[in-house]
GUZATOR-685872 format. One record per residue (C-alpha): residue in three letters; z, x, y. Coordinates in steps of 0.02 Angstrom, whole numbers, plus 32768, in hexadecimal, padded with zeros to 4 digits. Example, Ala and Ser with C-alpha at 12.3 -4.5 7.8 and 13.67 -1.06 7.14 Angstrom:
<sites>
ALA, 8186, 8267, 7F1F
SER, 8165, 82AC, 7FCB
</sites>
This chain:
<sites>
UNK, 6FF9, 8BD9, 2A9C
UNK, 7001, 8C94, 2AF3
UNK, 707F, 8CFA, 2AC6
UNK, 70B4, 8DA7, 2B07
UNK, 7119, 8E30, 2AAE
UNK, 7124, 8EEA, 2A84
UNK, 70F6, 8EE7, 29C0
UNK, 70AA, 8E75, 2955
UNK, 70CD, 8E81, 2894
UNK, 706E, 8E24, 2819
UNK, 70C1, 8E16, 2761
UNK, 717A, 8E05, 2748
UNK, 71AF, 8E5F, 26AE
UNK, 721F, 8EEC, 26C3
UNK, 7188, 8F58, 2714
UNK, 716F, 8EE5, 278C
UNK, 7232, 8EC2, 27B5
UNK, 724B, 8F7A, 27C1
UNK, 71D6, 8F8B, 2850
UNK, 7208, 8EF1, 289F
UNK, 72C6, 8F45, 288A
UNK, 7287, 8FFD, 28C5
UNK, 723F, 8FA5, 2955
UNK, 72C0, 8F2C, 29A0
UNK, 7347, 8FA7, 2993
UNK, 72F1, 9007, 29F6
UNK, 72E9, 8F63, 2A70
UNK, 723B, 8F2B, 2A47
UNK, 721A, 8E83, 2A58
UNK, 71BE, 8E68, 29AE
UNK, 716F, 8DD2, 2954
UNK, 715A, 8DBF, 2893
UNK, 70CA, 8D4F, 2856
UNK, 70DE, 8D0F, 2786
UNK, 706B, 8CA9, 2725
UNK, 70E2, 8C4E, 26D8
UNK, 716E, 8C05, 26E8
UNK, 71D8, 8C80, 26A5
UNK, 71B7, 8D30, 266D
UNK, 7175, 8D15, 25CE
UNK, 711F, 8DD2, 259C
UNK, 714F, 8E58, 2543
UNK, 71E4, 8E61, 25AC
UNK, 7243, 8DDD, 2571
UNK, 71F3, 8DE5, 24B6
UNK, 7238, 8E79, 2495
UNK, 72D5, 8EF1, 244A
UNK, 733C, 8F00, 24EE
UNK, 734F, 8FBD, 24AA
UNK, 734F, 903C, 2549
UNK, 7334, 90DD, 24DA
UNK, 733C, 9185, 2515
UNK, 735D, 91D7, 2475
UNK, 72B1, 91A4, 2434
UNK, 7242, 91EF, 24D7
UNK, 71FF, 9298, 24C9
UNK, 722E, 932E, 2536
UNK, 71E3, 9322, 25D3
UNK, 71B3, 9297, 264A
UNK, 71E8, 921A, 25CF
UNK, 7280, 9247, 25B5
UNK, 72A7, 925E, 2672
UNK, 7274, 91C4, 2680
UNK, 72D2, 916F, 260F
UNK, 738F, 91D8, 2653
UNK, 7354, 9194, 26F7
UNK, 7335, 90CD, 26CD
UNK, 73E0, 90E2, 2665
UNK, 7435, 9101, 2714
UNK, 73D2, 906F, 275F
UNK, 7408, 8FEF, 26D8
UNK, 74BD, 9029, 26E4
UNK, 74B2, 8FFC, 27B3
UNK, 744D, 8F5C, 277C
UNK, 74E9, 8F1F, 26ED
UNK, 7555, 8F3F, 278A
UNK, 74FA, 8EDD, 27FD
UNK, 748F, 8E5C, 279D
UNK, 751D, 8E3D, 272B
UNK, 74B1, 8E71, 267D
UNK, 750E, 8E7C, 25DF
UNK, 74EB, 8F3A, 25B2
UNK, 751E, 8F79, 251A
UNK, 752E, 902D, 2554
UNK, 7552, 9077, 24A1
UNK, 74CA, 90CE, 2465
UNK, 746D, 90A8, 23D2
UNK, 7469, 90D4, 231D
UNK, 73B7, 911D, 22AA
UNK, 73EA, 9126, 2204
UNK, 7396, 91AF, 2186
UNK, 7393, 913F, 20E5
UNK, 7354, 91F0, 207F
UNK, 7355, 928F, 2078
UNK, 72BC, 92B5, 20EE
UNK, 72EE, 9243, 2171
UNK, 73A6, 928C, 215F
UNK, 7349, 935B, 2170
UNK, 72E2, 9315, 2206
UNK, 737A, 92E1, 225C
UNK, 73DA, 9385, 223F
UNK, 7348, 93E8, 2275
UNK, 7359, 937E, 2326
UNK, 73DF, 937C, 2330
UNK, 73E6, 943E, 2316
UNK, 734E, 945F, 23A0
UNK, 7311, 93E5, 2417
UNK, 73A0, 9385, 242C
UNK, 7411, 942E, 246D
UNK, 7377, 9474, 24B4
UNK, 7343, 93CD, 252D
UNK, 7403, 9390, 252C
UNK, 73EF, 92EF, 24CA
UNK, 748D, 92A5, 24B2
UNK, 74A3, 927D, 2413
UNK, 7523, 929C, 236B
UNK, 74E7, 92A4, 22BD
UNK, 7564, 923A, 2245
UNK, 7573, 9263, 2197
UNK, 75F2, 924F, 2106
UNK, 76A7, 920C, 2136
UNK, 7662, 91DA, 21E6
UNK, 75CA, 9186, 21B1
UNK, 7637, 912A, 212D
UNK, 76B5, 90FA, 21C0
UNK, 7632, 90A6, 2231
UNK, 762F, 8FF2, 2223
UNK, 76BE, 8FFA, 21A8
UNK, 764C, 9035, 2105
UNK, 75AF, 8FBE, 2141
UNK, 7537, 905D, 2148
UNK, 757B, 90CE, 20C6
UNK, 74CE, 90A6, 205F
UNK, 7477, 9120, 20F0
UNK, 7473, 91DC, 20E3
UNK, 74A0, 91F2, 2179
UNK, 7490, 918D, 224B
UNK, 746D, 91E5, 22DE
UNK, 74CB, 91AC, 237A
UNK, 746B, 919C, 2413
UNK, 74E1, 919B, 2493
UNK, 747D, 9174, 251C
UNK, 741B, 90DD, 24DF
UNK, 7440, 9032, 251D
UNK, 7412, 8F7E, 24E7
UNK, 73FB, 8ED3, 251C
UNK, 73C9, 8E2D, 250C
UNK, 7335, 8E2E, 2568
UNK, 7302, 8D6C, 256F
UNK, 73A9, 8D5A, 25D0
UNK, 73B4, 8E07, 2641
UNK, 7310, 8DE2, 2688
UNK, 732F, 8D57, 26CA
UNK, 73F3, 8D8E, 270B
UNK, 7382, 8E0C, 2769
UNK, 730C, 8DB1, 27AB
UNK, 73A8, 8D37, 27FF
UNK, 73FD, 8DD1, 283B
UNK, 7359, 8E1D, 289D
UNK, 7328, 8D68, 28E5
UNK, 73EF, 8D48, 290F
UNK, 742B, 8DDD, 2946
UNK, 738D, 8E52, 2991
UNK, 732E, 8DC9, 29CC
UNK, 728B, 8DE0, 2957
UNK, 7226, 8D45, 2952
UNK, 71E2, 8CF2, 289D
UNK, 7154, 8C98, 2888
UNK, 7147, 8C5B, 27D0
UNK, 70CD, 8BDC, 2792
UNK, 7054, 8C49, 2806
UNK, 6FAA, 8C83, 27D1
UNK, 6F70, 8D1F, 2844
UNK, 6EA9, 8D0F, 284F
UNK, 6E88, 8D8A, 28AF
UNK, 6EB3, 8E2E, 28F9
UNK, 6E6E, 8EA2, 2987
UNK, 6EB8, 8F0F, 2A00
UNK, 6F3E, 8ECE, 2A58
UNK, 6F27, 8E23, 29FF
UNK, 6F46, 8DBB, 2984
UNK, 6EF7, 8D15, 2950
UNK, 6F63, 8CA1, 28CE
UNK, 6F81, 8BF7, 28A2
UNK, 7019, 8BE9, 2932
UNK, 6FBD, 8C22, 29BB
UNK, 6F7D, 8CC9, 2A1E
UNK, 6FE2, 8D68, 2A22
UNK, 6FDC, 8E00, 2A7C
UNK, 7026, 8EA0, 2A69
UNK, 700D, 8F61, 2AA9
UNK, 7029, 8F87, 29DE
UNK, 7000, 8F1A, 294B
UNK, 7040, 8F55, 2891
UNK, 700C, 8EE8, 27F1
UNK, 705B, 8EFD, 2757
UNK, 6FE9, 8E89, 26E7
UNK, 7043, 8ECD, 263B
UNK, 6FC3, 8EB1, 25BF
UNK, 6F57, 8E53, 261B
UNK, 6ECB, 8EA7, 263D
UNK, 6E56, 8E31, 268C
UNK, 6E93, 8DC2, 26F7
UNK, 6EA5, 8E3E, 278A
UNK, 6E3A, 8ED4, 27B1
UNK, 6DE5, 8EE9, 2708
UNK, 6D61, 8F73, 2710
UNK, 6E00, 8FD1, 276A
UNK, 6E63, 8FCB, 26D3
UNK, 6DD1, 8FC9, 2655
UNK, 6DAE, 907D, 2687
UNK, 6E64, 90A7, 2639
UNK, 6E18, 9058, 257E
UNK, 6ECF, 9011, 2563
UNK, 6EEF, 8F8F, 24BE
UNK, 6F69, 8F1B, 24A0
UNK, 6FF2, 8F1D, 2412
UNK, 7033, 8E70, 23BF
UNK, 70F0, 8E8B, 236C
UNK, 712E, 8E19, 22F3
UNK, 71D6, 8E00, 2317
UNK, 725B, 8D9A, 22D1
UNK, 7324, 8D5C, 22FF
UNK, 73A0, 8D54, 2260
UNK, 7443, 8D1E, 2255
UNK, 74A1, 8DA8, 21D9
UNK, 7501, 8D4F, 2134
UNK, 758E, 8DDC, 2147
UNK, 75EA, 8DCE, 21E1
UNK, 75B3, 8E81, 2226
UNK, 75ED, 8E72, 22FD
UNK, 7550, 8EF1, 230B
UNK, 754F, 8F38, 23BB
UNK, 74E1, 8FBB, 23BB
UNK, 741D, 8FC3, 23AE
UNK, 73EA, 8FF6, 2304
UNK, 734F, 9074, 22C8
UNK, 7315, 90CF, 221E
UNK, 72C4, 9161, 2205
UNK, 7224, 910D, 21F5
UNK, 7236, 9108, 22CC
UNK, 7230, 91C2, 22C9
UNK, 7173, 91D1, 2296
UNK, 714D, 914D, 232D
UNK, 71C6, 91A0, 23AF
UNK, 718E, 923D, 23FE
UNK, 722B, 9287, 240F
UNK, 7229, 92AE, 2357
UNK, 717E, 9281, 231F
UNK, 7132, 9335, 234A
UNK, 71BE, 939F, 22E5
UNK, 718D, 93EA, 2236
UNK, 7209, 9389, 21FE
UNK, 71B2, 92E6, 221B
UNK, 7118, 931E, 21AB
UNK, 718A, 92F9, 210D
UNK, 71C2, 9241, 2155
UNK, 7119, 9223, 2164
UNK, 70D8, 9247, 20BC
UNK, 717E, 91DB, 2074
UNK, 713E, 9158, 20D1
UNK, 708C, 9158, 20A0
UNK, 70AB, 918B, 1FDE
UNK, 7134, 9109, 1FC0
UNK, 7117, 9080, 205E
UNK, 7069, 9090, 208B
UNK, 706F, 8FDD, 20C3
UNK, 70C7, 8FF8, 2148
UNK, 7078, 909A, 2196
UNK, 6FF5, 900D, 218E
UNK, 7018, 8F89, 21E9
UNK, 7091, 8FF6, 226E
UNK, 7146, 8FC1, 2222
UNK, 71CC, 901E, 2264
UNK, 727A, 8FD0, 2264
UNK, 72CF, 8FA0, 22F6
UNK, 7354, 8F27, 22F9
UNK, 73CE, 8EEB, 2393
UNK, 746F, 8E80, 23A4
UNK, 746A, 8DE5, 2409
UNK, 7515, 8DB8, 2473
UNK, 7509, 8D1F, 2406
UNK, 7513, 8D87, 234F
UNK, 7465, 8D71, 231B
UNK, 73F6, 8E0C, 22FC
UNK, 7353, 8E25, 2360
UNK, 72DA, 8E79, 22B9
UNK, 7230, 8ED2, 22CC
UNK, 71C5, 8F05, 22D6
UNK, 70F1, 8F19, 22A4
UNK, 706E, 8F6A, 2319
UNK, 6FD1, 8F28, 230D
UNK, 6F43, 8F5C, 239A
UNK, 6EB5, 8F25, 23DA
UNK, 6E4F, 8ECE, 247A
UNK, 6EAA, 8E29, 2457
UNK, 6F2E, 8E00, 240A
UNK, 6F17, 8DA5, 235E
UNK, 6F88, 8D01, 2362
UNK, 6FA7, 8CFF, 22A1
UNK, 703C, 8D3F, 225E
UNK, 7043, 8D88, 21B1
UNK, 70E0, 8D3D, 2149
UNK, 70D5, 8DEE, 20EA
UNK, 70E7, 8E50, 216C
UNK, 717E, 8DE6, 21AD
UNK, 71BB, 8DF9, 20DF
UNK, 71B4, 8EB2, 20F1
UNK, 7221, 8EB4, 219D
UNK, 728E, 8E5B, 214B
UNK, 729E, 8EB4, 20B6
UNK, 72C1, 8F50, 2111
UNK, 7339, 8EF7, 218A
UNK, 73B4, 8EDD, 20F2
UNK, 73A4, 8F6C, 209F
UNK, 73E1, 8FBD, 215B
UNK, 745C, 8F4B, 2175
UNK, 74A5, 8F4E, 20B5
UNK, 7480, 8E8B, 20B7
UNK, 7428, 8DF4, 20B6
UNK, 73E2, 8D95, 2161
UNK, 73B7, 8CDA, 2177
UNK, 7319, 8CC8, 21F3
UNK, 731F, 8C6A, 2291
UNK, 72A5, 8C83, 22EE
UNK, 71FD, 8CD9, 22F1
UNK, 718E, 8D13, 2374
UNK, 70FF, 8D89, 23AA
UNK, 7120, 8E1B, 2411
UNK, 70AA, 8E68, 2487
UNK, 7084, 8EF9, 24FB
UNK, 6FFD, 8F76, 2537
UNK, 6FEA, 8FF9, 24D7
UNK, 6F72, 9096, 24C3
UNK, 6F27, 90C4, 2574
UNK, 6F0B, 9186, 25B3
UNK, 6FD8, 91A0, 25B1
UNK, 707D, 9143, 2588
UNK, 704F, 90E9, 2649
UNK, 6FDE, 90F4, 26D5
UNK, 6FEE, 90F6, 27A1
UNK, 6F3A, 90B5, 27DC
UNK, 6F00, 9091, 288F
UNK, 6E7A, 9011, 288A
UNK, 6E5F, 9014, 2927
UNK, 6EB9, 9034, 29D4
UNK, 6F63, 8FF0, 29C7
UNK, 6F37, 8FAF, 2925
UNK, 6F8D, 8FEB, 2889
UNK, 6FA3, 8FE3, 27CD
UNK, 7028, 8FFF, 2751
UNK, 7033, 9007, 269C
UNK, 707E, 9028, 2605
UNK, 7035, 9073, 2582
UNK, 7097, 9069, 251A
UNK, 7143, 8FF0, 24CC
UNK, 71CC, 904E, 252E
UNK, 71C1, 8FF8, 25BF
UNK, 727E, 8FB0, 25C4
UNK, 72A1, 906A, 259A
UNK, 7239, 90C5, 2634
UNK, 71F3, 9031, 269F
UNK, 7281, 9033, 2720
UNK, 727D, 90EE, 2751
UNK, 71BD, 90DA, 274F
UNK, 71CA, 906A, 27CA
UNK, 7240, 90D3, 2833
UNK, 71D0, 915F, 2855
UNK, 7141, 90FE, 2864
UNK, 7185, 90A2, 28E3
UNK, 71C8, 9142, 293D
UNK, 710D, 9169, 292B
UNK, 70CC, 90FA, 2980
UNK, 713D, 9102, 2A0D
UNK, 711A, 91BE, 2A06
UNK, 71C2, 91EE, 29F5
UNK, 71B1, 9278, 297C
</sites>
């Protein structure tokens, strides 16, 4: 079987749907090749939390105002369920609470963040007293959420349905060269081939991608059902997120959350816990998560680690959780920058996260690359 097309993507998690969207709206005829059956990476694993209040000034942060313009035309057309409310990172003492002022105070005026800071009578308003415990939240107004293991899918049906992209799932790619590509369904070609492999490193042009020295990070994650009947609808952080996320990890400030952490917590400066926690549509919580990184991925999840999370998770949410589910996250992590645009070879490119903001950057990564490519810019 020969088949002829414009674009060949390999990998369908949201980098790989982005460029298949970037590319048939612009009336590419495009074909997406999957491994599975499903998406089953770090894609659908994950949070669902589209952050821009967490990326740093700069690129990042462009990014991540652009992709929040992309999902709003993709809840529109792919019929997601969006929460478009922001998000709240509480500062549970008096450090976190200082490092929020002072951001609130600088960068966020100075780069236009759009954020509030709530504290006394309107941090005891929101949820009706549930946070009151907190020093204080920070809105992010910008930030969006998701249930990922659902909206990827709803995407992929609205690219195959409505702008023609072709799916092959249950498709192992074995090969790639210019202007070909060798898999499991039969021969492709294409003027412009783009994998996005995730964290798989091997598979698919390895000494390309081994010159970039990326790792792998395994999350343990976990789904709760609250005890107290809470109707969460935003996506939740701590101030333990603001010594991971560079748009406050660099301020003075941050130096002080960082020693907290290590004189009173060092366990979980150890094994990477940072609190994140997201609302399902069906009232269960989405809790993580641990970063733990290396070549491969160790498949053995500590129950301490999962103890901690949830320890943390109901001291946030002012009470107790009942565990339904547990899982391992995944992602690429730790290459020469948060992603990376290769050319392997003619017509032959690679693209990457670095990092676990994918969901948060991925689609307006994919929008200038694509543009790119088609020397538009």
């Amino acid at each position: 079987m020969t088949n002829h097309s414009d674009l060949l993507i390999v990998g369908a998690g949201i980098l790989g749907l982005s460029h298949a969207y970037a590319a048939a709206k612009r009336g590419l005829r495009v074909h997406v090749f999957e491994r599975s059956a499903t998406p089953l990476g770090a894609s659908v694993r994950n949070f669902g939390q589209a952050l821009v209040t967490g990326q740093p000034p700069g690129t990042m942060l462009e990014l991540a105002r652009a992709s929040r313009e992309i999902w709003a035309d993709w809840q529109q057309l792919a019929g997601l369920q969006l929460k478009r409310n922001g998000s709240f990172l509480f500062a549970r003492s008096e450090a976190e609470e200082q490092l929020l002022e002072a951001f609130c105070a600088g960068r966020a005026l100075e780069h236009g963040y759009r954020v509030e800071l709530l504290q006394g009578a309107a941090l005891n308003d929101l949820y009706g007293g549930q946070f009151r415990h907190h020093r204080a939240a920070l809105h992010g107004l910008d930030d969006q959420q998701l249930y990922s293991r659902e909206a990827i899918p709803q995407l992929i049906d609205y690219l195959r349905r409505d702008l023609g992209v072709q799916f092959h799932f249950s498709t192992l790619v074995r090969d790639i060269q210019p202007g070909q590509l060798r898999s499991t369904a039969g021969n492709f070609h294409a003027p412009r081939i783009v994998l996005c492999s995730g964290h798989d490193y091997q598979t698919l042009l390895a000494d390309q991608i081994a010159a970039l020295q990326p790792q792998i990070c395994r999350l343990q994650m976990l789904r709760a059902r609250p005890e107290a009947n809470l109707n969460l609808q935003h996506a939740l952080l701590t101030g333990l997120s603001c010594v991971h996320y560079g748009a406050f990890a660099d301020l003075p400030e941050a130096a002080a959350v960082q020693a907290q952490i290590l004189r009173e917590a060092p366990h979980l400066h150890e094994h990477g816990i940072h609190l994140l926690i997201s609302p399902t549509p069906y009232g269960e919580l989405i809790i993580g998560d641990s970063h733990d990184y290396g070549s491969d991925p160790s498949p053995f999840n500590a129950e301490q680690v999962d103890n901690w999370l949830l320890e943390l998770a109901e001291q946030t949410l002012g009470c107790r959780v009942r565990v339904v589910e547990r899982w391992q996250g995944v992602y690429g992590a730790r290459g020469p920058a948060p992603f990376s645009f290769l050319e392997a070879a003619p017509g032959v490119h690679v693209a990457l996260m670095h990092t676990g903001v994918g969901m948060s950057v991925g689609p307006a990564m994919a929008e200038g690359n694509i543009a790119r490519l088609l020397e538009e810019a």
